[in-house]
N, C-alpha and C positions, 0 to 999 in steps of 0.2 A: 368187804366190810371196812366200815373209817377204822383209822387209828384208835377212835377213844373206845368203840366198843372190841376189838380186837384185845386191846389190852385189859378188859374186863374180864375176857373170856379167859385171859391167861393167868389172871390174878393179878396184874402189873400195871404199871399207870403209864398213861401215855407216854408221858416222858423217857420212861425208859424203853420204852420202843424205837423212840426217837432217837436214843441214843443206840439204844442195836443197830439201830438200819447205819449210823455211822462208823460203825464199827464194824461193819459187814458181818452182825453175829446174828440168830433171832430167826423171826419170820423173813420171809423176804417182799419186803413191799413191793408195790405197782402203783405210778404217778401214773393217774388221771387227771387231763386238765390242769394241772398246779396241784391236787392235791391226790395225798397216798391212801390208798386202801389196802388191804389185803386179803389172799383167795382162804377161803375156809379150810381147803387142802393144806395148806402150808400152817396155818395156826393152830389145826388137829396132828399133823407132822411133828411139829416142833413141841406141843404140850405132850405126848405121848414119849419123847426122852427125856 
């Protein structure tokens, strides 16, 4: 899933997504092509702590 619905799902706005993944904290994204998505595994992981 992109960034911006990922961080719907989390309650959080894209941006700070943006900012976890530089931060190495969060979901952990996957670049496709130029851009990040991330596996539903990992954004059901991370919202369940």
């Amino acid at each position: 899933m992109d960034r911006k619905n990922a961080a719907s799902a989390l309650g959080r706005s894209a941006k700070t997504l943006s900012a976890w993944a530089r931060l190495k904290i969060g979901p952990t994204p996957v670049k496709v092509g130029g851009r990040i998505f991330y596996r539903w595994a990992e954004i059901q992981k991370f919202a369940s702590v």
